[in-house]
mmCIF file of the C-alpha atoms, coordinates in Angstrom:
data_MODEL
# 
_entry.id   MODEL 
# 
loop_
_atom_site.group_PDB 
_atom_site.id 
_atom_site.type_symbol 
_atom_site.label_atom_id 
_atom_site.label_alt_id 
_atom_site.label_comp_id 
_atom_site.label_asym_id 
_atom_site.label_entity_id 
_atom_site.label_seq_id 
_atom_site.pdbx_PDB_ins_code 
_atom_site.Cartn_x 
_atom_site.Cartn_y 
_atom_site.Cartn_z 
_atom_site.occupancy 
_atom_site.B_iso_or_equiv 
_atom_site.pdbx_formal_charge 
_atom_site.auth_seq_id 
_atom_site.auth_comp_id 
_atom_site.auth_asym_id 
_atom_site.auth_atom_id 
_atom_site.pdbx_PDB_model_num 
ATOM 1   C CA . UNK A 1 1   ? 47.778  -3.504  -9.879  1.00 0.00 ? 1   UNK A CA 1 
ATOM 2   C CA . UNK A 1 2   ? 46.092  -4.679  -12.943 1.00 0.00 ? 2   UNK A CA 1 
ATOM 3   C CA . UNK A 1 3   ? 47.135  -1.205  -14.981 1.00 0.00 ? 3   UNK A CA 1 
ATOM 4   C CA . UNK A 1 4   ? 50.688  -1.503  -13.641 1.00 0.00 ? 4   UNK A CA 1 
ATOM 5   C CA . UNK A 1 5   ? 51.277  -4.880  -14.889 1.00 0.00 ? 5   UNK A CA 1 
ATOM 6   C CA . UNK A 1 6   ? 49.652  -4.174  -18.540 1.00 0.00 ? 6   UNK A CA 1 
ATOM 7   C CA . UNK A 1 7   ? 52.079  -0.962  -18.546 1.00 0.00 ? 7   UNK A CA 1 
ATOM 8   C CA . UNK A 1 8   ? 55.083  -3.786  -17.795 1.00 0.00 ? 8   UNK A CA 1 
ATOM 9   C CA . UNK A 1 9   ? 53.862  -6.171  -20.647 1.00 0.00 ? 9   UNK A CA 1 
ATOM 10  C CA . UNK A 1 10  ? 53.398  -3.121  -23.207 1.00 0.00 ? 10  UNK A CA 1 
ATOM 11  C CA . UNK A 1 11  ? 56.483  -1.660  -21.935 1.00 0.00 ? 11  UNK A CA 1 
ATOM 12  C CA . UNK A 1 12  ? 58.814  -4.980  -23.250 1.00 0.00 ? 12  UNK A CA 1 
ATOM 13  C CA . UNK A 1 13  ? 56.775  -5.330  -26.469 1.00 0.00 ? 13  UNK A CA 1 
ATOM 14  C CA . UNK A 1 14  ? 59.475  -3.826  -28.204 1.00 0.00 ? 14  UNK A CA 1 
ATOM 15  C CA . UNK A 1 15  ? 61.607  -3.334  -31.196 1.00 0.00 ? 15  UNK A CA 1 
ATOM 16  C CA . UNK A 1 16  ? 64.647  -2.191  -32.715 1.00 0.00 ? 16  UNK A CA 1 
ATOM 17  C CA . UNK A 1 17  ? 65.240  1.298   -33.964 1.00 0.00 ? 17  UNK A CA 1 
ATOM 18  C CA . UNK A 1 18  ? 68.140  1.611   -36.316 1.00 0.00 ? 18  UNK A CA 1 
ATOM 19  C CA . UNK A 1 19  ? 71.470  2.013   -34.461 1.00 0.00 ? 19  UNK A CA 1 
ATOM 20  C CA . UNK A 1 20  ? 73.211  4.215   -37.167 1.00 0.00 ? 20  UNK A CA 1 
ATOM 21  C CA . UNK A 1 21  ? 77.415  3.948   -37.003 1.00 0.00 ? 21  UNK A CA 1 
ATOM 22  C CA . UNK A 1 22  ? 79.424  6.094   -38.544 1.00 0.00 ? 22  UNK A CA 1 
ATOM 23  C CA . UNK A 1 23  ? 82.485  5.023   -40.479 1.00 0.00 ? 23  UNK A CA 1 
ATOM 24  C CA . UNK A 1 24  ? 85.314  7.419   -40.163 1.00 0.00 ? 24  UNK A CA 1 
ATOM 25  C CA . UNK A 1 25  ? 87.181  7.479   -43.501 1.00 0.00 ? 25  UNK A CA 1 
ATOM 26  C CA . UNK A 1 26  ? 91.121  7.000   -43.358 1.00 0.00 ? 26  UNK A CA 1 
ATOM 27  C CA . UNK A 1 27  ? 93.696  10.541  -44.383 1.00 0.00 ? 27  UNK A CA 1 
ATOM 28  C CA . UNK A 1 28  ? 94.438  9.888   -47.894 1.00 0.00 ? 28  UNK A CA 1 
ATOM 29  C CA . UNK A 1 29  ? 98.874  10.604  -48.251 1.00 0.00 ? 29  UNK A CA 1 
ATOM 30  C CA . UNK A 1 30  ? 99.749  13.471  -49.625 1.00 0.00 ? 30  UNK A CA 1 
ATOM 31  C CA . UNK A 1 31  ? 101.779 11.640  -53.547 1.00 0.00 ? 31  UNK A CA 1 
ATOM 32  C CA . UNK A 1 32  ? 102.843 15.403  -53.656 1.00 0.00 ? 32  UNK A CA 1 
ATOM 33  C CA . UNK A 1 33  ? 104.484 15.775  -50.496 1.00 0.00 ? 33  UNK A CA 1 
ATOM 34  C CA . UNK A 1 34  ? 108.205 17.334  -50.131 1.00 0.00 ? 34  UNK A CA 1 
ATOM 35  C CA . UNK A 1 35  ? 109.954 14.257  -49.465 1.00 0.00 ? 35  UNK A CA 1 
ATOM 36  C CA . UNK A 1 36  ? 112.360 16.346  -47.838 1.00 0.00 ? 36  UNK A CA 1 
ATOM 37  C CA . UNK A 1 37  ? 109.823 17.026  -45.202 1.00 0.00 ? 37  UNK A CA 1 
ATOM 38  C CA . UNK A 1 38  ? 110.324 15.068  -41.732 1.00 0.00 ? 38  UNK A CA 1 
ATOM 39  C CA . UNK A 1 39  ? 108.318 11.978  -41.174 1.00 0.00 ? 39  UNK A CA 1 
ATOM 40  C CA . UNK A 1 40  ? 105.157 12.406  -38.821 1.00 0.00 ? 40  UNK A CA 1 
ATOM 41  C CA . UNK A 1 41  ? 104.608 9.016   -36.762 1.00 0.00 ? 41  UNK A CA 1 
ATOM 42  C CA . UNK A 1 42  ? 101.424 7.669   -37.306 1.00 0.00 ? 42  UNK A CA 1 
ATOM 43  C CA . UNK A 1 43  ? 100.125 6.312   -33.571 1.00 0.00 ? 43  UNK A CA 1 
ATOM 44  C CA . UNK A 1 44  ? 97.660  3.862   -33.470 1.00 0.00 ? 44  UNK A CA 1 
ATOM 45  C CA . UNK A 1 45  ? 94.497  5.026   -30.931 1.00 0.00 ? 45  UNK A CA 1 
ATOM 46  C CA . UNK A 1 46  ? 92.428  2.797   -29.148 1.00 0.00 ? 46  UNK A CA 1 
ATOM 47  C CA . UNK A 1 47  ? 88.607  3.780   -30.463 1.00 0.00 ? 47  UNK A CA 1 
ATOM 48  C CA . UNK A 1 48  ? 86.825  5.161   -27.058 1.00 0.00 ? 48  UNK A CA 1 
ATOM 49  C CA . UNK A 1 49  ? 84.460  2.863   -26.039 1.00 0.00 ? 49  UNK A CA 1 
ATOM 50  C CA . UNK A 1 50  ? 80.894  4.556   -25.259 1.00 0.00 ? 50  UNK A CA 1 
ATOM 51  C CA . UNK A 1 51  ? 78.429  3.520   -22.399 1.00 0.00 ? 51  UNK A CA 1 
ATOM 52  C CA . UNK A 1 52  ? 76.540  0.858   -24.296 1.00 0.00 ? 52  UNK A CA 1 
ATOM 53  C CA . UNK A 1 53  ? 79.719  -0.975  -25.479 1.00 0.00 ? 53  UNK A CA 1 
ATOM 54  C CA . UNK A 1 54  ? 81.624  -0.840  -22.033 1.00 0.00 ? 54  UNK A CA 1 
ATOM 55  C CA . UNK A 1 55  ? 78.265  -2.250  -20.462 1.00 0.00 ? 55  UNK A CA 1 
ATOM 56  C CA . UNK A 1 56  ? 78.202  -5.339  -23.307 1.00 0.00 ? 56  UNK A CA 1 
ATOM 57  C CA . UNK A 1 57  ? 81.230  -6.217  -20.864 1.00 0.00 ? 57  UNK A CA 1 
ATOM 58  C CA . UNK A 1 58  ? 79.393  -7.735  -17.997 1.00 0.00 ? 58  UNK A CA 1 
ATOM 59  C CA . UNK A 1 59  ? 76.027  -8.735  -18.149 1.00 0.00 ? 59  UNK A CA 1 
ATOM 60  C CA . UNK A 1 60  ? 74.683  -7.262  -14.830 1.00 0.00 ? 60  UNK A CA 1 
ATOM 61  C CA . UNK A 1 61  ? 75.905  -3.570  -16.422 1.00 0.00 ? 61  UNK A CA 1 
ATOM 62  C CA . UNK A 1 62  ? 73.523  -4.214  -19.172 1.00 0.00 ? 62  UNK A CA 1 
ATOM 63  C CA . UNK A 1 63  ? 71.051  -4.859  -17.106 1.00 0.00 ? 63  UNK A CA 1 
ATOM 64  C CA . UNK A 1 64  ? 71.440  -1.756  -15.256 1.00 0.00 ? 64  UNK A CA 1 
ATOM 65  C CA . UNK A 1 65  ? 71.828  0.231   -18.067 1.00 0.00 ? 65  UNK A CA 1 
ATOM 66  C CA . UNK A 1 66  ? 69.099  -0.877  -19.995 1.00 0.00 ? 66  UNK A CA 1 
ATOM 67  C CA . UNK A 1 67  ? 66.833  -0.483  -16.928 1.00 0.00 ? 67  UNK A CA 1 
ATOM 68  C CA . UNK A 1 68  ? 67.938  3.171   -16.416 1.00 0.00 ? 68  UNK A CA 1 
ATOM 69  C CA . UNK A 1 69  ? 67.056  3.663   -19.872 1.00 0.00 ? 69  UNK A CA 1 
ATOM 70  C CA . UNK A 1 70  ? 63.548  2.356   -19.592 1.00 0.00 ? 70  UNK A CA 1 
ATOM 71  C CA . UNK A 1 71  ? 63.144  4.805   -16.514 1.00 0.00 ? 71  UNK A CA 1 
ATOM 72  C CA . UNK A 1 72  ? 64.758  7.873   -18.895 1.00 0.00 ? 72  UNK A CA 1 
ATOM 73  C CA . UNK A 1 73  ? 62.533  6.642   -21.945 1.00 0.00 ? 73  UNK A CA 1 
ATOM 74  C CA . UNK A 1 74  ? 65.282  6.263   -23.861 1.00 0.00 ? 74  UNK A CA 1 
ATOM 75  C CA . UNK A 1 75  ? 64.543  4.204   -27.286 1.00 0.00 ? 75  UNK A CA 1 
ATOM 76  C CA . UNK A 1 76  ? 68.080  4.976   -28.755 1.00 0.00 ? 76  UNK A CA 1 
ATOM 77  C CA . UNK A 1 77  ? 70.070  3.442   -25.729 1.00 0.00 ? 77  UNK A CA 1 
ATOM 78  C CA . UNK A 1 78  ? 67.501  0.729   -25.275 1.00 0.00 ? 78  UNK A CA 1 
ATOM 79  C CA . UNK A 1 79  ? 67.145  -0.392  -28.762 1.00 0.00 ? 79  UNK A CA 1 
ATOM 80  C CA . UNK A 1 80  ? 71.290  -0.750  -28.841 1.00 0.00 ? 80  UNK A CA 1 
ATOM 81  C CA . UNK A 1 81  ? 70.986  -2.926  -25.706 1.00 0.00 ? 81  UNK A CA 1 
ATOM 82  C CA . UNK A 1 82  ? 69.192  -5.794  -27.625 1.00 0.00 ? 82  UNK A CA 1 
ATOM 83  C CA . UNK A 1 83  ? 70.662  -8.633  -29.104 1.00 0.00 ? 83  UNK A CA 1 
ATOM 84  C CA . UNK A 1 84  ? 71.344  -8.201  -33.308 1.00 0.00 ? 84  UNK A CA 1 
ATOM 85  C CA . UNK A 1 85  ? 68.368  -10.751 -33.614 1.00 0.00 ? 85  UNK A CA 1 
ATOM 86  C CA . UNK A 1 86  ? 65.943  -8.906  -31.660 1.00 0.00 ? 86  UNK A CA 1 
ATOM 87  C CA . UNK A 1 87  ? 66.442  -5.931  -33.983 1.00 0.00 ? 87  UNK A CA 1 
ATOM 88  C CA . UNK A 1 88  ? 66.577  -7.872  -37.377 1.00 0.00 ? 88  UNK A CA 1 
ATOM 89  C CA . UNK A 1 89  ? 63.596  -9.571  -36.206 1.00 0.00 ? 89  UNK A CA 1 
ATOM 90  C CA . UNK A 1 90  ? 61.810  -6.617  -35.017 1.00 0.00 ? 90  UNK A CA 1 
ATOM 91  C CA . UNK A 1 91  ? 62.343  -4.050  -38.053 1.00 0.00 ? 91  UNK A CA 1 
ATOM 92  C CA . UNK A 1 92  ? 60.637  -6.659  -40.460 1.00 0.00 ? 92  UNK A CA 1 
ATOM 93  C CA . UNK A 1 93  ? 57.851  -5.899  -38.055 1.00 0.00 ? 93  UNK A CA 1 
ATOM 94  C CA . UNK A 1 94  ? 58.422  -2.302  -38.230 1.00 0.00 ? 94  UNK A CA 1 
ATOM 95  C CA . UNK A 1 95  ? 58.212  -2.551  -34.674 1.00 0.00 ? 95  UNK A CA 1 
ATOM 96  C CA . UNK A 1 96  ? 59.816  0.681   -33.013 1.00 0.00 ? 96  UNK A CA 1 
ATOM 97  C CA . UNK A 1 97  ? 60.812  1.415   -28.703 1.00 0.00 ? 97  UNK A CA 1 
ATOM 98  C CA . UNK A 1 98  ? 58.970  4.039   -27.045 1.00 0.00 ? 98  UNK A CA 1 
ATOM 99  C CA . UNK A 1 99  ? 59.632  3.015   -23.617 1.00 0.00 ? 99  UNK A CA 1 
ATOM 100 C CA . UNK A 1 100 ? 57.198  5.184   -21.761 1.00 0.00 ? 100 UNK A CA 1 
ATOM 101 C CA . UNK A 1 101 ? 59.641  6.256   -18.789 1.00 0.00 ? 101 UNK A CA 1 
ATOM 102 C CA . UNK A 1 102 ? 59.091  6.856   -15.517 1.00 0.00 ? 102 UNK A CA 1 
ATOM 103 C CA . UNK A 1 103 ? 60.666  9.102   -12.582 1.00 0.00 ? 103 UNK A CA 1 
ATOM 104 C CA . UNK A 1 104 ? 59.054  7.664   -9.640  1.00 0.00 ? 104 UNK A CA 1 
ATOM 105 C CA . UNK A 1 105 ? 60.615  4.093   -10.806 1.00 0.00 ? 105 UNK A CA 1 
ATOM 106 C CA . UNK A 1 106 ? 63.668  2.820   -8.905  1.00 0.00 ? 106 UNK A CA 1 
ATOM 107 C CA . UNK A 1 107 ? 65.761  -0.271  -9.075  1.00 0.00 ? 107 UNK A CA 1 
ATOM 108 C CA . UNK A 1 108 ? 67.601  -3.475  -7.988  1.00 0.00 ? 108 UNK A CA 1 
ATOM 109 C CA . UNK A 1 109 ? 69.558  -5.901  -10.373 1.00 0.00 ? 109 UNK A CA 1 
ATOM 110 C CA . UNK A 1 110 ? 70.286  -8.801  -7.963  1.00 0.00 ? 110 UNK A CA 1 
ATOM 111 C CA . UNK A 1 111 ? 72.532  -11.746 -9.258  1.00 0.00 ? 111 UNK A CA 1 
ATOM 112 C CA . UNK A 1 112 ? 73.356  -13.068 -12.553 1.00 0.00 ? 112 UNK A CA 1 
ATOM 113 C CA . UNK A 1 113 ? 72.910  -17.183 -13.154 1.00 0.00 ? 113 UNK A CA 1 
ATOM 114 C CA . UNK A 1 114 ? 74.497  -18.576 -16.300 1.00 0.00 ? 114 UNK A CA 1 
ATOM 115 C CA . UNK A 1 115 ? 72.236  -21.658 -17.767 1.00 0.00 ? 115 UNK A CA 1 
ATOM 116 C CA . UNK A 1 116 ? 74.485  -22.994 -20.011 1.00 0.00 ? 116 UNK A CA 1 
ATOM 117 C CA . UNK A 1 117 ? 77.868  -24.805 -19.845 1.00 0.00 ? 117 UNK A CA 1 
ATOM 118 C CA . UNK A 1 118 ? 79.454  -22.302 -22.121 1.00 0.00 ? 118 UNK A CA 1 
ATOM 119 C CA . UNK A 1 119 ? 78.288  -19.318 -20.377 1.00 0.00 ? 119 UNK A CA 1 
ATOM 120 C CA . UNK A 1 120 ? 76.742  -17.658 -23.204 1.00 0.00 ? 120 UNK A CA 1 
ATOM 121 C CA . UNK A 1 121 ? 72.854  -17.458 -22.050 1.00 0.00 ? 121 UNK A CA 1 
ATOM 122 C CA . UNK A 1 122 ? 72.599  -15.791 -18.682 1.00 0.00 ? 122 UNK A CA 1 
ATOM 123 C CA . UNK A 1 123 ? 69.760  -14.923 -16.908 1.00 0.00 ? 123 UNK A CA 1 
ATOM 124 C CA . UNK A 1 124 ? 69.968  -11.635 -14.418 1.00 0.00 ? 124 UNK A CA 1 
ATOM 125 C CA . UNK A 1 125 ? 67.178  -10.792 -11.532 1.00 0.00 ? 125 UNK A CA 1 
ATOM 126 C CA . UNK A 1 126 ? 66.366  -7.963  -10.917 1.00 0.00 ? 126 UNK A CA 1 
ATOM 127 C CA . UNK A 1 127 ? 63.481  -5.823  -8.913  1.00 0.00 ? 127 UNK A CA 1 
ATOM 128 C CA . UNK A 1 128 ? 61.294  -3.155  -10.338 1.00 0.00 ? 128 UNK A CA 1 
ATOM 129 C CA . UNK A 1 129 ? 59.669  -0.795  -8.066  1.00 0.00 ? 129 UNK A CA 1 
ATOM 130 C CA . UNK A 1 130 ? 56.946  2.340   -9.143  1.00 0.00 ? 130 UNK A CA 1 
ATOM 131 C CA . UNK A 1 131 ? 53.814  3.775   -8.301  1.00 0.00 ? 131 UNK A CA 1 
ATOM 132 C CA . UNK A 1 132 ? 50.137  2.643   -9.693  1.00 0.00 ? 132 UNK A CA 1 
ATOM 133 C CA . UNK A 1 133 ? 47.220  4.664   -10.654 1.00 0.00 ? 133 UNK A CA 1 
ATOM 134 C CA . UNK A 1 134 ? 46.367  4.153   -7.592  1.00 0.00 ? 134 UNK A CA 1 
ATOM 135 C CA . UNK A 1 135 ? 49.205  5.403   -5.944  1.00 0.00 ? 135 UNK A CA 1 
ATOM 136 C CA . UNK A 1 136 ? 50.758  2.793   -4.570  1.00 0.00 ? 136 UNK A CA 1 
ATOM 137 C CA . UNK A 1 137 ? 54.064  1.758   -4.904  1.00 0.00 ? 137 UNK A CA 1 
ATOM 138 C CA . UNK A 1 138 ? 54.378  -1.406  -6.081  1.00 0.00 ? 138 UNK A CA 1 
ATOM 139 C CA . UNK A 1 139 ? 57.234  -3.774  -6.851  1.00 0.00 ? 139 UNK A CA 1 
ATOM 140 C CA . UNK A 1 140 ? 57.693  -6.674  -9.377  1.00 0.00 ? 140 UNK A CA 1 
ATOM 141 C CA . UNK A 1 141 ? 60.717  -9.568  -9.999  1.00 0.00 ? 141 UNK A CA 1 
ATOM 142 C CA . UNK A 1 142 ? 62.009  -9.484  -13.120 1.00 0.00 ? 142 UNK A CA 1 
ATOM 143 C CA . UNK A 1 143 ? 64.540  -12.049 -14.725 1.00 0.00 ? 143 UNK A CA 1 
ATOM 144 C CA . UNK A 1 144 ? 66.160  -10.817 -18.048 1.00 0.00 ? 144 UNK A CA 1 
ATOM 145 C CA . UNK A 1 145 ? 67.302  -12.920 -20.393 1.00 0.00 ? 145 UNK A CA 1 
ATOM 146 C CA . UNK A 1 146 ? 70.809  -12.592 -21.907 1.00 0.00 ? 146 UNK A CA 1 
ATOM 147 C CA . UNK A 1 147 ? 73.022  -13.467 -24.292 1.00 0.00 ? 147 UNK A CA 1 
ATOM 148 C CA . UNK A 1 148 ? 76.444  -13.384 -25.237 1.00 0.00 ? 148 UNK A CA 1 
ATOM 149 C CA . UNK A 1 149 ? 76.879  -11.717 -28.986 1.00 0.00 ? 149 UNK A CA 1 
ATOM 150 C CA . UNK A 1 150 ? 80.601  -11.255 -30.417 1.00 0.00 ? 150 UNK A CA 1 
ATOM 151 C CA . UNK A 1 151 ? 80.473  -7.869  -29.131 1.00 0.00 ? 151 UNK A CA 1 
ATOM 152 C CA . UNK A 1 152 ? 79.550  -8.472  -26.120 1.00 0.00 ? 152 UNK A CA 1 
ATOM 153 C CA . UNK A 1 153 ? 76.403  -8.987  -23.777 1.00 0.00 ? 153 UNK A CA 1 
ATOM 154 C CA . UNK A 1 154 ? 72.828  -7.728  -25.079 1.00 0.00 ? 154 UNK A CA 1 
ATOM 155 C CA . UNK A 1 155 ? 69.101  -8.579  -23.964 1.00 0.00 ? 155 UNK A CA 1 
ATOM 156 C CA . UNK A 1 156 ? 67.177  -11.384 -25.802 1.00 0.00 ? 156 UNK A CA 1 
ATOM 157 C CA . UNK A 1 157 ? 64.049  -11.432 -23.399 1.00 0.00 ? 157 UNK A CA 1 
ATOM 158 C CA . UNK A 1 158 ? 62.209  -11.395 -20.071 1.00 0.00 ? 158 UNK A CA 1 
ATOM 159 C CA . UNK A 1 159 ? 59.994  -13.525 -17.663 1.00 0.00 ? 159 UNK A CA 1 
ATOM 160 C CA . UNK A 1 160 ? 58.044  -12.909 -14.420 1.00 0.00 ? 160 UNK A CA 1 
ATOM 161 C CA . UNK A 1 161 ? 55.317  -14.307 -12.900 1.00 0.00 ? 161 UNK A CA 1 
ATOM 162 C CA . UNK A 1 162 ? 52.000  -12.894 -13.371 1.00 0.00 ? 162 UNK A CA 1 
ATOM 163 C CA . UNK A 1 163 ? 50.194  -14.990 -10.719 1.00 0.00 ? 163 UNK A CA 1 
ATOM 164 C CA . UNK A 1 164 ? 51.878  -16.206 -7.859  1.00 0.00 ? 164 UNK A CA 1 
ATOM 165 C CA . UNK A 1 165 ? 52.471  -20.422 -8.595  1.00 0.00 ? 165 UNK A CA 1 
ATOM 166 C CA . UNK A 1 166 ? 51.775  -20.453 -12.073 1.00 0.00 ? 166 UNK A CA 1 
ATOM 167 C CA . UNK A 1 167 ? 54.136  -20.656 -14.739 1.00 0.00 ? 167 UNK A CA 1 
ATOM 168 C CA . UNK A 1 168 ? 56.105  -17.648 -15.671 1.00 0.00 ? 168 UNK A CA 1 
ATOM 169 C CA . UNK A 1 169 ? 55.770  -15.276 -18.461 1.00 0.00 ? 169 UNK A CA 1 
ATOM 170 C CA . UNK A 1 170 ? 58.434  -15.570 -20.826 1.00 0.00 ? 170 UNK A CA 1 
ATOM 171 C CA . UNK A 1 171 ? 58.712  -12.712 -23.195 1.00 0.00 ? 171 UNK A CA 1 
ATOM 172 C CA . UNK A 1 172 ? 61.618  -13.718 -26.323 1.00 0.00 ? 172 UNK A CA 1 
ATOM 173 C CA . UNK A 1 173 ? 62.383  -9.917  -27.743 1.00 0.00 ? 173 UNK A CA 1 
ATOM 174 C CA . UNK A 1 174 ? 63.936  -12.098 -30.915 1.00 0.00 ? 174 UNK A CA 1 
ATOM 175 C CA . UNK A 1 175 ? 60.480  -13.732 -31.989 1.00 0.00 ? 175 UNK A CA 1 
ATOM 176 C CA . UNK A 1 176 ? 58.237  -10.859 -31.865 1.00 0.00 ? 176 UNK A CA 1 
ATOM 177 C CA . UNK A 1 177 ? 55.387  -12.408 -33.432 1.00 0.00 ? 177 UNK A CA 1 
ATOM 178 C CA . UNK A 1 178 ? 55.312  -15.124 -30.352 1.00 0.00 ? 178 UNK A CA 1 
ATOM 179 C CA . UNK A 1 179 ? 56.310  -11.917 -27.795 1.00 0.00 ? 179 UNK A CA 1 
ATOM 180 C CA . UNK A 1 180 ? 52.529  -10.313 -29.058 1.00 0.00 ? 180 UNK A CA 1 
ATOM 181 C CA . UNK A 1 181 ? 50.681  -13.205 -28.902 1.00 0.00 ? 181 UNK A CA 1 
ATOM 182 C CA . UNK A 1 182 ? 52.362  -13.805 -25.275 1.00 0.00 ? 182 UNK A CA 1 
ATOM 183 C CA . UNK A 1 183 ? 51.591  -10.337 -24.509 1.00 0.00 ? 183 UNK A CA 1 
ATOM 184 C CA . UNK A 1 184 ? 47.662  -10.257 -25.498 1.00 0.00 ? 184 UNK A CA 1 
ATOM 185 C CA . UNK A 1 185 ? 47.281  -13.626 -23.597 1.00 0.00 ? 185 UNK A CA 1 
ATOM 186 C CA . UNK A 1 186 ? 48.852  -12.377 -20.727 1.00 0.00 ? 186 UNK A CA 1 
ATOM 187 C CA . UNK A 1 187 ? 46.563  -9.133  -20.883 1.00 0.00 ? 187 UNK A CA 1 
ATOM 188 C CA . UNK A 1 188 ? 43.116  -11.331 -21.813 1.00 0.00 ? 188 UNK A CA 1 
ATOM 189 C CA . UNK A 1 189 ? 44.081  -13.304 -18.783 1.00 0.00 ? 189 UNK A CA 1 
ATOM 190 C CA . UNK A 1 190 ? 44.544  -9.819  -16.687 1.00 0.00 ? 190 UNK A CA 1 
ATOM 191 C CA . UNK A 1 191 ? 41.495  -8.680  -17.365 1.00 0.00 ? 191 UNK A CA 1 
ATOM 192 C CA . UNK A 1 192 ? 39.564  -11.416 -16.683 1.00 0.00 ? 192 UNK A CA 1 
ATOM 193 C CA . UNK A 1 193 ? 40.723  -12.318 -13.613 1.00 0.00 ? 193 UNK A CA 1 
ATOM 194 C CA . UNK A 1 194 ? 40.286  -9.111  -12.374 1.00 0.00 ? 194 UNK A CA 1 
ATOM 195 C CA . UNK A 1 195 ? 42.088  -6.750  -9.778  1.00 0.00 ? 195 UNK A CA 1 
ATOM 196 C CA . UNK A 1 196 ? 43.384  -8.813  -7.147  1.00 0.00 ? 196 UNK A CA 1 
ATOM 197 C CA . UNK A 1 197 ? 43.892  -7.811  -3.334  1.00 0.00 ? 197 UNK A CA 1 
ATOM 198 C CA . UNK A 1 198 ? 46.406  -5.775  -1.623  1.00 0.00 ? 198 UNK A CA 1 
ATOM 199 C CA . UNK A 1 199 ? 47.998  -8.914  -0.204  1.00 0.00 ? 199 UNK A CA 1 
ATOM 200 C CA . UNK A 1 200 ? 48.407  -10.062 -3.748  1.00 0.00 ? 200 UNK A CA 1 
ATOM 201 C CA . UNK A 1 201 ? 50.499  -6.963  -5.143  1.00 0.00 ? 201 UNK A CA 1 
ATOM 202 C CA . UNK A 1 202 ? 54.004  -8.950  -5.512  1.00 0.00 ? 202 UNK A CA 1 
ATOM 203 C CA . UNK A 1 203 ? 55.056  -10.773 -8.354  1.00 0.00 ? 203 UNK A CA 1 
ATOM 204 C CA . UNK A 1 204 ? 56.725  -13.763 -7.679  1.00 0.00 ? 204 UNK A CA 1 
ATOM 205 C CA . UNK A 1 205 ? 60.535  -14.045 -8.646  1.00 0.00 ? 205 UNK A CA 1 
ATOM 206 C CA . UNK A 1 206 ? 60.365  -16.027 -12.370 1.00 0.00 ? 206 UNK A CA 1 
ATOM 207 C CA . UNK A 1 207 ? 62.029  -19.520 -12.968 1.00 0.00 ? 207 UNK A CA 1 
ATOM 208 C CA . UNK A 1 208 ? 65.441  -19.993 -14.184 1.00 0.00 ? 208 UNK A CA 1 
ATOM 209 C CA . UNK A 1 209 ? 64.436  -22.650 -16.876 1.00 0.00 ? 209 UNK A CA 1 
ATOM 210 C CA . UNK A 1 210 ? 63.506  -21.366 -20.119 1.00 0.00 ? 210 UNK A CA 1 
ATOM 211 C CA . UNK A 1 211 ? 62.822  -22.609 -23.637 1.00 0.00 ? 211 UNK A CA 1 
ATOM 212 C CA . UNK A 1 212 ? 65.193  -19.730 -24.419 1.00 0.00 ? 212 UNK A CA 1 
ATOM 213 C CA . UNK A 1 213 ? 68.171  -20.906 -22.552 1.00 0.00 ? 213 UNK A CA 1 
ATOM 214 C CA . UNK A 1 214 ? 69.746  -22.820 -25.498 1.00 0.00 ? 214 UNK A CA 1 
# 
């Protein structure tokens, strides 16, 4: 239980690798053209969205998608998933995402529960489920914290509860000096509480209130 959770808390101490976008360059016209040629219609095309951007849509797809990514260990798609803070923030660290993967892990995002009046900080449950050293499968509640970029929808943190009563864990992806020093706490506190029993294996669904949710 113990080694599972410190793989969770390592797992979000993440940062931004650089999302690289190509710019296509515009057909230059052709000043030497016949002009007795026929006139080609230029047509205007919608730019394809790809799986990241259609996901920025909704908030619960991003959730999904960033999860599945975690699962796949995939840094590229995970990084882009992040809010533009959380990646500024995060390359002056030179902080990079090497979510470790994991095909035993499966999956639940549950509901999404906007905290603010304007709807642009969201928080979305969701359940994690994979097998410990140990073997056994285990299952923890995860709220992620969203919010609402022009683009779209993109991850700005995480919270669960480490110990069932106690205040959750709130990890803020766009302060990653505060997201270590959370994350080192948390594992100090880990380890010296100990393993704790079988009937203690769940982690408690996290609060909706947040110092984030503003």
């Amino acid at each position: 239980m113990q080694g599972s959770k410190q793989t969770w808390l390592l797992l979000v101490a993440i940062s931004i690798l650089g999302c690289n976008q190509s710019n296509d360059t515009a057909p230059t016209a052709n000043n030497g053209a016949d002009s007795a040629q026929p006139t080609v219609e230029h047509l205007v095309v919608e730019p394809v969205k790809d799986k990241v951007q259609k996901a920025a849509e909704d908030p619960k797809a991003v959730v999904e998608l960033f999860l599945v990514s975690l699962r796949e260990g995939d840094a590229h798609t995970t990084s882009r998933l992040l809010t533009d803070k959380a990646r500024n923030e995060t390359a002056k660290h030179d902080m990079v995402v090497r979510p470790p993967g994991s095909s035993t892990a499966k999956f639940v995002v549950g509901q999404t529960i906007y905290t603010t009046e304007r709807k642009d900080i969201c928080h979305v449950e969701s359940n994690w489920t994979d097998v410990d050293d140990a073997g056994r499968r285990q299952t923890y509640e995860i709220v992620w914290i969203l919010r609402k970029e022009a683009y779209g929808w993109a991850v700005a943190g995480m919270a669960t509860e480490l110990f069932s009563g106690e205040a959750p864990l709130v990890m803020n992806f766009e302060d990653p000096l505060d997201m270590l020093a959370q994350q080192q706490r948390a594992e100090l506190e880990l380890t010296r509480r100990g393993n704790v029993g079988p009937g203690s294996s769940h982690v408690m669904p996290a609060s909706h209130t947040s110092e984030m949710n503003r």
